[in-house]
ZAZA-413047 format. One record per residue (C-alpha): residue number from 0; y, z, x. Coordinates in Angstrom, 2 decimals. Each point is the difference from the previous one (the first is absolute). Example, Ala and Ser with C-alpha at 12.3 -4.5 7.8 and 13.67 -1.06 7.14 Angstrom:
0, -4.50, 7.80, 12.30
1, 3.44, -0.66, 1.37
//
This chain:
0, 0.00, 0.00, 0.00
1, 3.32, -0.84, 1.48
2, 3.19, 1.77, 0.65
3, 1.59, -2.01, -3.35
4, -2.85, 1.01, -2.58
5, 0.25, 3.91, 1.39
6, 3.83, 0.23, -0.31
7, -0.46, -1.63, -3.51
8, -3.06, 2.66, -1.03
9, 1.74, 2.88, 1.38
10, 3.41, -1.23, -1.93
11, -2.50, 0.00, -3.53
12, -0.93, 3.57, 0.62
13, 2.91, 1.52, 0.94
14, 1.81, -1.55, -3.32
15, -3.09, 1.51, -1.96
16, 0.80, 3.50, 1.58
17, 3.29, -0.40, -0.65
18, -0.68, -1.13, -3.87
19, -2.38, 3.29, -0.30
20, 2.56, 2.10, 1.25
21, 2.59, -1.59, -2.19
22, -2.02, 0.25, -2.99
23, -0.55, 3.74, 0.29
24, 3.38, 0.83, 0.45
25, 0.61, -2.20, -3.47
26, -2.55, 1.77, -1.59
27, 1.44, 3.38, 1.27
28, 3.62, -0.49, -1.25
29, 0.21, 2.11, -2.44
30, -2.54, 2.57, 1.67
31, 1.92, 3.62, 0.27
32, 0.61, 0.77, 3.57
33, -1.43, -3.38, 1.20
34, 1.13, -1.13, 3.66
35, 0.08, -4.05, 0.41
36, -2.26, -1.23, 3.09
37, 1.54, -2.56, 2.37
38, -2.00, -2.33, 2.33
39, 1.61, -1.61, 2.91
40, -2.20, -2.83, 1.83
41, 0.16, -1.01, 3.73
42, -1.57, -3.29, 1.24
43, -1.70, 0.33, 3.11
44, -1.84, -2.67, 1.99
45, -2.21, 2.09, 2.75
46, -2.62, -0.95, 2.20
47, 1.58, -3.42, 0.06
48, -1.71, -1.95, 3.50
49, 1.13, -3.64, -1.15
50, 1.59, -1.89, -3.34
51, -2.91, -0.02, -1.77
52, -1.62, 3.17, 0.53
53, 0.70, 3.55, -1.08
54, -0.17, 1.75, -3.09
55, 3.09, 0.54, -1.90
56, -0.19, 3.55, -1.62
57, 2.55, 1.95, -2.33
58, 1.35, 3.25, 0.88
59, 0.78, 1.37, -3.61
60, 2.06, 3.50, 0.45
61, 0.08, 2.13, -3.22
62, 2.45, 2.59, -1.18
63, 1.01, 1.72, -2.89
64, 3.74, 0.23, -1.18
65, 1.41, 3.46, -0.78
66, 2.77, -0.67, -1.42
67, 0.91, 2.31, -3.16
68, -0.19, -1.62, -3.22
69, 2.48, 0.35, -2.94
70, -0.48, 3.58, -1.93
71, -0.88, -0.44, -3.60
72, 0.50, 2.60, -2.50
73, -2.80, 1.67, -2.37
74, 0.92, 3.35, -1.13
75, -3.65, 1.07, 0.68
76, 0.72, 3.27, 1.86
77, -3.18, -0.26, 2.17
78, 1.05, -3.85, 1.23
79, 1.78, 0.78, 3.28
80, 1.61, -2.39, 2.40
81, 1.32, 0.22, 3.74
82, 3.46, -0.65, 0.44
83, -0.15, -0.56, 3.72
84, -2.52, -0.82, 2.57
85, -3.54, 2.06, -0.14
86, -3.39, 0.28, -2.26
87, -1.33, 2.18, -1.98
88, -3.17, 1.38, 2.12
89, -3.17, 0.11, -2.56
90, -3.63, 1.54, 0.73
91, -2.83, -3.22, -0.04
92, -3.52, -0.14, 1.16
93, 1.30, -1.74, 2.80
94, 2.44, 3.11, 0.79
95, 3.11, 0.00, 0.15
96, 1.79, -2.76, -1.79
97, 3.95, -0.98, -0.26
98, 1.34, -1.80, -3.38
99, 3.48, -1.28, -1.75
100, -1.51, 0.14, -3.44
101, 1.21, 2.90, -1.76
102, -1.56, -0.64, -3.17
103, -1.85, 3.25, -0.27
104, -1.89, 1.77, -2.58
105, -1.65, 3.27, -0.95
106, -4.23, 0.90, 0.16
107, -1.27, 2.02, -2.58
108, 0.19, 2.77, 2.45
109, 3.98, -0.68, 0.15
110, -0.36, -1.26, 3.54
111, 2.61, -2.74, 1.26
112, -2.21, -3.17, 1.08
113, 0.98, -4.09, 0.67
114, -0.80, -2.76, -3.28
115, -3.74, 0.18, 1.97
116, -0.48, 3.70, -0.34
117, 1.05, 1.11, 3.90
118, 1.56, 3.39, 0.45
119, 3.42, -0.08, 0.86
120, 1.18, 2.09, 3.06
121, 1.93, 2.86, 0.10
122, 1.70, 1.77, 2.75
123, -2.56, 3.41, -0.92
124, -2.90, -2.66, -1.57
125, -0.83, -1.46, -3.32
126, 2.86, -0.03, -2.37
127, -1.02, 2.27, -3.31
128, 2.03, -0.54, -3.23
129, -0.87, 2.25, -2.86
130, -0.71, -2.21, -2.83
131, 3.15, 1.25, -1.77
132, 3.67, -0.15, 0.21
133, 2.58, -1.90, 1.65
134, -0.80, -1.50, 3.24
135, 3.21, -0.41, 2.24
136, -0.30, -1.47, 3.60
137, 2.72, 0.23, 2.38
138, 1.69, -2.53, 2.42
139, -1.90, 2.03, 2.75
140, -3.70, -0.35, -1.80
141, 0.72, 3.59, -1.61
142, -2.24, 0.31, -3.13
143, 0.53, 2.26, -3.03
144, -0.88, 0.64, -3.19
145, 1.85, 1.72, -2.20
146, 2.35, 1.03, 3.18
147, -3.21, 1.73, 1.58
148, -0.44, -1.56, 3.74
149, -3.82, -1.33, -0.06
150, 0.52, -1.85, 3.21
151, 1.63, -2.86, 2.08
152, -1.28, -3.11, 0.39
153, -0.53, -1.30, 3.98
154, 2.17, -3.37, 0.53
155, -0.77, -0.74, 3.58
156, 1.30, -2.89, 2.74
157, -1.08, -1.96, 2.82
158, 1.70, -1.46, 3.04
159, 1.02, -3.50, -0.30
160, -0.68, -2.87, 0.21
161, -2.89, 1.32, -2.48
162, -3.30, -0.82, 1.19
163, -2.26, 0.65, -3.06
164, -3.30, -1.44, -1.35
165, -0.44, -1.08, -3.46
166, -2.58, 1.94, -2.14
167, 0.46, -1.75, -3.47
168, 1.73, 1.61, -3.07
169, 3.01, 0.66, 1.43
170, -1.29, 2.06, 2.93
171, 0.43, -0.16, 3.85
172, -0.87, 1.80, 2.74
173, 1.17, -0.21, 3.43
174, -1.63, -2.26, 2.52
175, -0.29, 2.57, 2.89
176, -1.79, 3.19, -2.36
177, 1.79, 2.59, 3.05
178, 3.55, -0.85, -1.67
179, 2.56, 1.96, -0.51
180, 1.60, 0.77, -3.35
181, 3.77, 1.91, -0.18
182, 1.68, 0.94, -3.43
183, 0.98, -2.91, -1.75
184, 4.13, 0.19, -0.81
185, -0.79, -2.17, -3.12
186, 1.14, 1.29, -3.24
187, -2.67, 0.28, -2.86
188, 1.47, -1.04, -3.24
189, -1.63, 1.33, -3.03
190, -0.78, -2.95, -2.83
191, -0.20, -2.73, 2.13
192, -1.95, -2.36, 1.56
193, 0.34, -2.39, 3.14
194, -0.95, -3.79, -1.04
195, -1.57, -2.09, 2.03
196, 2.01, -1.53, 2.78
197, -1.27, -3.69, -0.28
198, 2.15, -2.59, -0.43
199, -1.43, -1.99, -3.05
200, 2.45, -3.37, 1.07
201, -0.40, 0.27, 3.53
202, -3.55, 0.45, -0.04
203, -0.05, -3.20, -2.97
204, 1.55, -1.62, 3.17
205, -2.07, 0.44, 2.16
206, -3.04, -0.60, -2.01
207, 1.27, -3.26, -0.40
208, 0.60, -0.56, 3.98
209, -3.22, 1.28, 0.73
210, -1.85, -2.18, -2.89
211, 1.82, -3.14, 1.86
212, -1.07, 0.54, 3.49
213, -3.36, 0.99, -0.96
214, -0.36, -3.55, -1.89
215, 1.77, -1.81, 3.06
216, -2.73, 1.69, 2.46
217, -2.65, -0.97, -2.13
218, 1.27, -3.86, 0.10
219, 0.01, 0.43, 3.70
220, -3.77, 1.55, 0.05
221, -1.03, -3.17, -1.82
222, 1.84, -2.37, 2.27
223, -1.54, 1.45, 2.60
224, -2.90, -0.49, -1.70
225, 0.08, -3.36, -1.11
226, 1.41, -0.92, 3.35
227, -3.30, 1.57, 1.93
228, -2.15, -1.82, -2.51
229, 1.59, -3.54, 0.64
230, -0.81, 0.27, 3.67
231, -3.24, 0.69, -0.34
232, -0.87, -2.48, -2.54
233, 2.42, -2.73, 2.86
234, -2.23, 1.41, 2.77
235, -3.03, -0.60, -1.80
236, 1.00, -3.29, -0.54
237, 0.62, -0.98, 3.82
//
């Protein structure tokens, strides 16, 4: 395989990682919380010894955007958002897990736990809110009920530029598990939530960039093709 028909492959599946990547952040904009995933892509010929030989490969670096998105208001008084930079930190089977979705809820056992039922951490442990009365949270994570302190929820912070891994559901946690978290200075504002930070246009955009170099790679692939099929039907001909 020559140096043409590589470039052209490797073209065809960096567009298709580029359309997956595209495609969940479309089908995450209106996901609480939700950070947009960006893809930048590096051609790089190695190995190269003449013009016709060596294997063109992609170098695809990921990253996640965490930019803050716009604060919309629900008057739930247990949907919190961060007005700043930070998580919320949240107990998983995994361990310790960090999260911008603030669309929390109460077990039967009035503990504080994420939409999928993870315990939400406090700076003394699990949160506890008695199943009655008026629950008031603080720009600080103080919670009350009924003007009773019952705790204060942990909003914690890492250095930057954040290097965190992707769990699913909204959750992250760092890429180097020794990390260290400090206080978050984030405000938490009581009865609202933090939409998702994707860009519906500019992601339409881009979908439609990517969806046009992935077609003009695959005309290449078949030129390349058609062209290698020609000469050996010429040479068998000689």
């Amino acid at each position: 395989m020559n140096a043409g028909m590589y470039a052209a492959l490797t073209g065809n599946l960096s567009a298709q990682r580029r359309l997956d990547v595209i495609s969940n952040n479309l089908a995450n904009a209106s996901t609480t919380g939700f950070k947009a995933d960006q893809i930048q892509f590096e051609s790089v010929l190695a190995n190269v010894k003449n013009s016709t030989q060596g294997p063109v490969f992609s170098n695809d670096r990921y990253s996640t955007d965490f930019s803050a998105g716009a604060l919309q208001r629900t008057d739930n008084s247990l949907d919190l958002a961060l007005e700043g930079d930070g998580f919320f930190a949240v107990s998983t089977p995994q361990g310790t897990a960090y999260t911008r979705q603030g669309n929390f809820h109460l077990t039967g056992n009035g503990r504080l736990v994420t939409a999928d039922g993870y315990e939400v951490q406090g700076s003394g442990g699990p949160i506890t809110v008695p199943a009655s009365g008026k629950v008031e949270i603080g720009s600080g994570g103080q919670v009350s009920v009924n003007g009773n302190a019952v705790g204060t929820i942990s909003a914690v912070d890492f250095a930057k530029p954040y290097a965190m891994n992707k769990l699913g559901n909204g959750l992250f946690q760092p890429a180097d598990p020794n990390a260290a978290t400090t206080a978050s200075t984030a405000g938490i504002k009581q009865g609202y939530l933090e939409t998702s930070n994707v860009k519906a246009v500019v992601e339409m955009s881009r979908l439609i960039e990517a969806s046009r170099y992935f077609e003009i790679c695959a005309k290449a692939v078949k030129t390349y093709d058609d062209l290698t099929s020609r000469a050996a039907n010429d040479l068998g001909k000689i």
